[in-house]
C-alpha positions as CSV (number, residue, x, y, z in Angstrom):
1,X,88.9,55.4,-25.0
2,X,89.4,58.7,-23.5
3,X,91.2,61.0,-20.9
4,X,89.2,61.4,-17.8
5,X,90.7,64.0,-15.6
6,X,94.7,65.4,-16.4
7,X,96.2,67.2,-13.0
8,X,99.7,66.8,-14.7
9,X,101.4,66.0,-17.3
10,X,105.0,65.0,-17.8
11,X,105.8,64.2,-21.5
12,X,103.3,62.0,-22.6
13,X,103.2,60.3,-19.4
14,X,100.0,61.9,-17.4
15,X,100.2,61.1,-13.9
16,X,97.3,62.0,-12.4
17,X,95.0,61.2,-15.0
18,X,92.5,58.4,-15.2
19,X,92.1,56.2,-18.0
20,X,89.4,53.9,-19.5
21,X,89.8,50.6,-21.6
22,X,89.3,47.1,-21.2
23,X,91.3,44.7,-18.8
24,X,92.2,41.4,-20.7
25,X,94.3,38.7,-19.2
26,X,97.6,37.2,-20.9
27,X,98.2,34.4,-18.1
28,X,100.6,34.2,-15.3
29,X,104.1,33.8,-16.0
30,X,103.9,37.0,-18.0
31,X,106.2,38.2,-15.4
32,X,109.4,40.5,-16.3
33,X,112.3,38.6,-17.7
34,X,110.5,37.3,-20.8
35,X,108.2,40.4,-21.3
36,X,109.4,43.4,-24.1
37,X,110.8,45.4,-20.9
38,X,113.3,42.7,-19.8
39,X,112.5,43.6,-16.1
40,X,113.7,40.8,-13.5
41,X,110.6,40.0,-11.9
42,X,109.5,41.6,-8.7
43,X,112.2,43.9,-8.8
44,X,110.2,46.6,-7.2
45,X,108.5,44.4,-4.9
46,X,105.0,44.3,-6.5
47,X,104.0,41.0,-8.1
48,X,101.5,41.9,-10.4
49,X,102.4,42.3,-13.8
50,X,101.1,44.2,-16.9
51,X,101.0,44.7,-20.7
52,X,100.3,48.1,-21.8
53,X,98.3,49.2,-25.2
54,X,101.5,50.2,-27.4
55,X,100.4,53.6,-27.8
56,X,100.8,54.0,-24.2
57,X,103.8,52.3,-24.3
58,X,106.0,55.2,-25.3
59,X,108.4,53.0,-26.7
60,X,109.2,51.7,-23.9
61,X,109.3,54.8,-21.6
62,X,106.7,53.5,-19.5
63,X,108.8,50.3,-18.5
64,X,108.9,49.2,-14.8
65,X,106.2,52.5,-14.2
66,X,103.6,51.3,-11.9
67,X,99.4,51.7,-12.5
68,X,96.2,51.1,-10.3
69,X,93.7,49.1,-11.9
70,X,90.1,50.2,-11.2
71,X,88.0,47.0,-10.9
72,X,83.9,47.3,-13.2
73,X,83.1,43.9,-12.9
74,X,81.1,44.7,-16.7
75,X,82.2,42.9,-19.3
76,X,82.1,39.3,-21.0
77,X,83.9,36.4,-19.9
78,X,84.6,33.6,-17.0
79,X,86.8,36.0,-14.4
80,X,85.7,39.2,-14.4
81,X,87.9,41.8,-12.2
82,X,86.0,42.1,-9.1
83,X,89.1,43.9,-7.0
84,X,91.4,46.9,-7.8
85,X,95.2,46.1,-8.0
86,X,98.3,47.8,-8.7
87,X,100.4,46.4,-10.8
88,X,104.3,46.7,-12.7
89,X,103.9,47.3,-16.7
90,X,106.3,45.1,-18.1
91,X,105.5,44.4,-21.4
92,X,104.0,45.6,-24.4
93,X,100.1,44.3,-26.1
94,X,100.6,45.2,-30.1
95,X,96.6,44.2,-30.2
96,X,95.3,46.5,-27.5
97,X,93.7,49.6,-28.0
98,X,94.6,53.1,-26.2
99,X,93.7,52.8,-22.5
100,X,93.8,48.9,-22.8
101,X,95.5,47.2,-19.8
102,X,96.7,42.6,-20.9
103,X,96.9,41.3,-17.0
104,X,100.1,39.0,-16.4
105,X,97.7,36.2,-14.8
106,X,95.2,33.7,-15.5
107,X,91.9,34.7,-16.2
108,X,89.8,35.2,-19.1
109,X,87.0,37.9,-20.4
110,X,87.4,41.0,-21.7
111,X,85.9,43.7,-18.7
112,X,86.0,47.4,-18.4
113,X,88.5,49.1,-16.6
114,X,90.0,52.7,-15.3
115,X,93.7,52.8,-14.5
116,X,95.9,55.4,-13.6
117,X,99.7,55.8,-13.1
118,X,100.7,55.3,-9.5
119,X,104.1,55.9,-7.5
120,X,105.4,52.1,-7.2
């Protein structure tokens, strides 16, 4: 997966940038607490949770940082991602690849997506 578009950069964090991978769904309940950033959930006020490829993950330095979720709609599977969405990254997904978002709900399908981090 690749880099898009860098306006900034702060460490390894690019905010600013856009980033392509595919969006795969983990199931609801993947929300804080139990996930590998121990976050209470909703503690920002934004619902939606997600699981970051670990190379993104930074060791953990992205933690409680907040993306936008670029809906495709192309790709395999039963629910594909019809809507953008921002979304909490609380947790870590060992078996995604670079630019690979695992959504914290139900779903199922593996679909294309472009993220980017967002102010929460």
């Amino acid at each position: 997966m690749r880099l898009l578009m860098t306006i900034l950069s702060v460490g390894c964090l690019a905010v600013g940038a856009m980033y392509e991978g595919d969006g795969t769904f983990y199931g609801a309940g993947g929300n804080g607490a139990n996930g590998a950033c121990m976050l209470q959930p909703g503690f920002n006020g934004i619902p939606q949770t997600v699981a970051i490829n670990i190379e993104q993950y930074e060791n953990g330095a992205v933690c409680g940082k907040c993306v936008r979720v670029e809906a495709s709609s192309n790709g395999l599977g039963m629910t594909p991602i019809l809507e953008s969405f921002k979304a909490t990254i609380d947790n870590v997904c060992p078996e995604c690849h670079y630019g690979d978002i695992d959504i914290g709900s139900n779903g199922d399908g593996r679909w294309k997506i472009q993220w980017d981090f967002v102010p929460c």
